[in-house]
VMD Tcl script that draws the C-alpha trace (Angstrom):
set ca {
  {-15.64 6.51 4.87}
  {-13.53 9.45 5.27}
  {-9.71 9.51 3.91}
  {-8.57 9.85 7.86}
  {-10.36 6.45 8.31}
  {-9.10 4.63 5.04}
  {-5.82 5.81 5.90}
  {-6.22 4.64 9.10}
  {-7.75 1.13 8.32}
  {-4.72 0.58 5.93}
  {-2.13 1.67 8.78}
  {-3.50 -1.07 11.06}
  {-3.86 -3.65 8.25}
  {-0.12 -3.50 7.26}
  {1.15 -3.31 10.96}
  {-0.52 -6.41 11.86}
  {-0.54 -8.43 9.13}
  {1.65 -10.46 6.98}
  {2.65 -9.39 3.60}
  {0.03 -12.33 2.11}
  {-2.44 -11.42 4.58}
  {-2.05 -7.84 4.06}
  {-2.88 -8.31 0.43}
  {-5.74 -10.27 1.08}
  {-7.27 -7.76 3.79}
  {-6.81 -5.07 1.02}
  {-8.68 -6.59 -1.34}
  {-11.48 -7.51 0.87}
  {-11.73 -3.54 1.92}
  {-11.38 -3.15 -1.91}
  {-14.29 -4.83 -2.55}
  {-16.38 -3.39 0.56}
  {-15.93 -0.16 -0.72}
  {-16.50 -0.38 -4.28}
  {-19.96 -1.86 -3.25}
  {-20.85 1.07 -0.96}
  {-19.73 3.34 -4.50}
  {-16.72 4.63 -2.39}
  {-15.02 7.72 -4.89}
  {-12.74 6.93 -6.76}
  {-9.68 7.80 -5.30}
  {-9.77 6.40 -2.33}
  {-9.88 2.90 -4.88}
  {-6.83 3.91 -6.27}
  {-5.41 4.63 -2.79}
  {-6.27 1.23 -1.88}
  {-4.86 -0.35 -5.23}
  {-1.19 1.46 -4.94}
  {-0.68 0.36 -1.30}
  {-1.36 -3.09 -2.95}
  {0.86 -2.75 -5.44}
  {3.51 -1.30 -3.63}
  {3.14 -3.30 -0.33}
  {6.58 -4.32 0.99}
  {7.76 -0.68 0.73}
  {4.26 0.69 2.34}
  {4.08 -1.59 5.15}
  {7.76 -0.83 5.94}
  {7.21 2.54 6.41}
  {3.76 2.31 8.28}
  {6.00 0.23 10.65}
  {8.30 2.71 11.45}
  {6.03 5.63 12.34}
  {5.45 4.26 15.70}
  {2.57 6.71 17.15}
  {2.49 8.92 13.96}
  {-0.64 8.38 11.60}
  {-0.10 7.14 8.00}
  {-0.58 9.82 5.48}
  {-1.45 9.91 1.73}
  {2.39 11.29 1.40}
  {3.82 7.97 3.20}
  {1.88 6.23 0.08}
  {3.74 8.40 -2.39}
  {7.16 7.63 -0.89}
  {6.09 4.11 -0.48}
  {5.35 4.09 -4.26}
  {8.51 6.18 -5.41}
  {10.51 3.34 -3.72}
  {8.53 0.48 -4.72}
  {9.36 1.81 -8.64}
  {12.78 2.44 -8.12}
  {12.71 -1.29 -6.46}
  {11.29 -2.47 -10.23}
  {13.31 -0.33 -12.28}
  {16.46 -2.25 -10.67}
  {14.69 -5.05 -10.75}
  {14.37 -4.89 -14.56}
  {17.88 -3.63 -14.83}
  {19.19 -7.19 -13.06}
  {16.67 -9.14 -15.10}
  {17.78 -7.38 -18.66}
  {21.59 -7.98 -17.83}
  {20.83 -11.96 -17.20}
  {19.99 -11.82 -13.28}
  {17.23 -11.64 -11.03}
}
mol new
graphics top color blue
foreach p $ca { graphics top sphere $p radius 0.5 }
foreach p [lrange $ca 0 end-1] q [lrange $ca 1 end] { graphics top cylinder $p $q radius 0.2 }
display resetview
């Protein structure tokens, strides 16, 4: 599978699904394509969009008729780790 199509395949899984489903229909790819010994990065691809899914599937909805890019996915993960880092900033000071 070429990066065009991962990229792809991920862009239509998080504008269609559900957070939960989403998650689900990443692993499933996950496992499709470590069987056909898929390279490496494209596993890790798959693994940060899972890991940073609310802030990836927020921007893969807004860019309408635009294709998802391997930069979206960086952004996506920048934002998701600020997200934490204030997470654990609330949850050190007694809130969450």
């Amino acid at each position: 599978m070429s990066d065009r199509e991962l990229l792809d395949f991920i862009q239509r899984i998080l504008n269609t699904c559900s957070e939960q489903k989403a998650f689900m229909t990443l692993t499933q790819l996950k496992e499709i394509l470590l069987q056909q010994n898929t390279p490496p990065y494209q596993i890790k691809l798959l693994e940060n969009t899972m890991r940073d899914l609310p802030e990836a599937g927020q921007i893969s909805r807004t860019l309408h008729d635009r294709p998802l890019t391997e930069e979206d996915l960086k952004t996506a993960a920048r934002r998701a780790e600020e997200r934490r880092q204030r997470e654990r900033e609330l949850a050190s000071r007694g809130r969450c």
